[in-house]
Each structure stands twice: as C-alpha cells, then as structure tokens.
C-alpha positions as CSV (number, residue, x, y, z in Angstrom):
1,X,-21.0,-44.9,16.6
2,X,-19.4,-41.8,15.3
3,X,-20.6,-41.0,11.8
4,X,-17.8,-41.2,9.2
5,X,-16.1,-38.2,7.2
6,X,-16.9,-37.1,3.6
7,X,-15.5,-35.0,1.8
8,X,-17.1,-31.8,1.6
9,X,-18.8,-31.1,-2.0
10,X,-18.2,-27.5,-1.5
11,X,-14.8,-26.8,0.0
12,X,-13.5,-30.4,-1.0
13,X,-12.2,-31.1,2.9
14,X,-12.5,-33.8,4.5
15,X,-15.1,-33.0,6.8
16,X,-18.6,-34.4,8.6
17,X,-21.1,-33.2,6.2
18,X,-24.0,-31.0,8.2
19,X,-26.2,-30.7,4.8
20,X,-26.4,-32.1,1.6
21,X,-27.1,-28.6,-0.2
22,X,-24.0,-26.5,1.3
23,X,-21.6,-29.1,2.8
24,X,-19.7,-29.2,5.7
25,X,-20.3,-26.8,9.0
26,X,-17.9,-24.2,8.1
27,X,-19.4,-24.2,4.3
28,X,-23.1,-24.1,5.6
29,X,-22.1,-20.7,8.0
30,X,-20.4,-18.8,5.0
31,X,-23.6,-19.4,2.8
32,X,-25.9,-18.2,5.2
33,X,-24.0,-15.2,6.1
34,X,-23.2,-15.0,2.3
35,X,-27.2,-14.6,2.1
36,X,-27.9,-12.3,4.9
37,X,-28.4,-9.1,3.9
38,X,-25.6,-6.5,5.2
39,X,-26.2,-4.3,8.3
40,X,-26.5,-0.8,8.0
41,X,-24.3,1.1,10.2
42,X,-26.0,4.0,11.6
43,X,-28.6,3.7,9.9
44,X,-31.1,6.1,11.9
45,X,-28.5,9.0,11.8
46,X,-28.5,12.0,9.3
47,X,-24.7,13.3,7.9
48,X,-26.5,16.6,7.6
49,X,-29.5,18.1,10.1
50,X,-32.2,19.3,8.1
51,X,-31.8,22.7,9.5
52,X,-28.0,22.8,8.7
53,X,-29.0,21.4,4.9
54,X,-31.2,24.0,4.3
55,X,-28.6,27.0,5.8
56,X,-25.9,25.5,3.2
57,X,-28.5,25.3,0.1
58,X,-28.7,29.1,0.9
59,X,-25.1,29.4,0.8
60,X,-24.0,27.3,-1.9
61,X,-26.3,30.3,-4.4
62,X,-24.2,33.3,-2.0
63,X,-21.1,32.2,-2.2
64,X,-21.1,32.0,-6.2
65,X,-22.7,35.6,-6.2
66,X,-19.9,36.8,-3.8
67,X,-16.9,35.5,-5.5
68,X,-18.1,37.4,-9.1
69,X,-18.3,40.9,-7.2
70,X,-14.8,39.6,-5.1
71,X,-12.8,38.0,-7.6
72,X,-9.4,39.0,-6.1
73,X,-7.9,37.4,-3.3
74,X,-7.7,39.6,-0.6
75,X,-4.4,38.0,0.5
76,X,-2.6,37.7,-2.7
77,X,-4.3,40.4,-4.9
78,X,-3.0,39.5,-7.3
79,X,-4.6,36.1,-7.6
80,X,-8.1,34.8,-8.2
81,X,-9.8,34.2,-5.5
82,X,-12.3,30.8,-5.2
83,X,-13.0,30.3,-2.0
84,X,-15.0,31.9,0.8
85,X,-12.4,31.9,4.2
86,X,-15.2,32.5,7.2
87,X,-13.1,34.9,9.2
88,X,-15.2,33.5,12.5
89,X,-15.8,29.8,12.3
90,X,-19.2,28.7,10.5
91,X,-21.6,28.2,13.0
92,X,-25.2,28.8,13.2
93,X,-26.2,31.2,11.2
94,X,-23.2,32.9,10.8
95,X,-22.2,30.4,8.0
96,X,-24.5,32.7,5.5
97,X,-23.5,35.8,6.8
98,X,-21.2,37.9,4.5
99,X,-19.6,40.2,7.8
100,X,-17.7,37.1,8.6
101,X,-16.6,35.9,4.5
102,X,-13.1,37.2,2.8
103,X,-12.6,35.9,-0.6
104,X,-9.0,34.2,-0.7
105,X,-7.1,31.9,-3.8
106,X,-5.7,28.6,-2.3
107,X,-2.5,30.4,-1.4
108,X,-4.1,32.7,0.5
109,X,-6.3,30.5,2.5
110,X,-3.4,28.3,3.6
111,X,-1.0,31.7,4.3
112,X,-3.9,32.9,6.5
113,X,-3.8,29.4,8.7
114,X,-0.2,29.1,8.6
115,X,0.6,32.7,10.0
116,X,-2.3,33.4,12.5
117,X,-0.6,36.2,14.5
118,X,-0.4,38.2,11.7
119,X,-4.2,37.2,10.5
120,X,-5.2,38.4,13.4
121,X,-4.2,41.9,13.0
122,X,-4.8,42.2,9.5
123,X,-8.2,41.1,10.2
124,X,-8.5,37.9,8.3
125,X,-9.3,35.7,11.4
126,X,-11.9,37.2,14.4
127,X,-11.2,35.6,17.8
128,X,-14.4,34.2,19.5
C-alpha cells in the first residue's frame, strides 16, 4: 500500500512527506544544503607569491618617491604625471628597477600603447 500525500508544511505542495521537521524531499535537500557550509574555491592558492608581495611592498614606497622628483609627464609635459609606465614589462626584479620606469599622466600612458612604433623610437617602450 502506497503511503498517501500531504501537503508539505514547508513549501505547501502536495507532496509525500520524507520528515516531519523540513517536509517533503525537495524541502529536506534545500535545508541541508541551506546548512552546509559554502566551499571554498581555491582555497590552497595564493593571489600573490610571497616573493612577488614582498618585491611590490618595496615598490609601492619607490614609486611615490619617483613621481615627487618626476612630476611631469614625460609624454605630455605639460601634464602631471601619476603613474609609473615600466618601459620593459614588470617581471622579476625588474618591476623595482628605475632603468626601466618613465613617469606618464593617463594621456600619456594610453598615447604610448596606442602608437607603439613611434614609442619605440622615442624610447618609451624597450623590446625584449
């Protein structure tokens, strides 16, 4: 003999009921996922090496002191400059090193990405 159905206390459906604290099956699954903790994704991986946290601590302090001796842009002279462009890439230890940094406004930085032949003879980008 089939049992009958009730109507679920929870959901109100008419449904057969699995348990008398969260209702029906569908009901009883959402509460128990609803009580699970949430899974952390990635949870054993770093956003940042150690290494690579430590190189940008050090540049976070240089790259204030170097944009109050540069404080115009070398592209548009005329303009303040607040940002470091890294002529070649950041990697490594280069990221720190101020052979490779040109101070540059927001204009500036996006005129020497938009025009990259002429960057490259002027200087402003190093292939490699």
């Amino acid at each position: 003999m089939k049992p009958k159905k009730k109507l679920c206390p929870s959901c109100g459906f008419p449904s057969y009921i699995w348990s008398t604290k969260y209702g029906c099956q569908d009901c009883t699954a959402r509460a128990k996922l609803s009580t699970q903790a949430p899974k952390k994704q990635g949870a054993g991986l770093k956003k940042v090496a150690d290494k690579r946290a430590r190189q940008l601590r050090v540049y976070s302090g240089l790259k204030t002191a170097f944009l109050l001796e540069h404080q115009n842009c070398a592209v548009y002279p005329e303009r303040r400059a607040v940002f470091i462009h890294h002529k070649k890439h950041r990697e490594n230890e280069r990221l720190n090193d101020f052979a490779f940094w040109l101070a540059v406004s927001q204009e500036g930085h996006d005129y020497i990405h938009a025009h990259p032949k002429e960057s490259y003879q002027k200087g402003w980008l190093i292939k490699g």
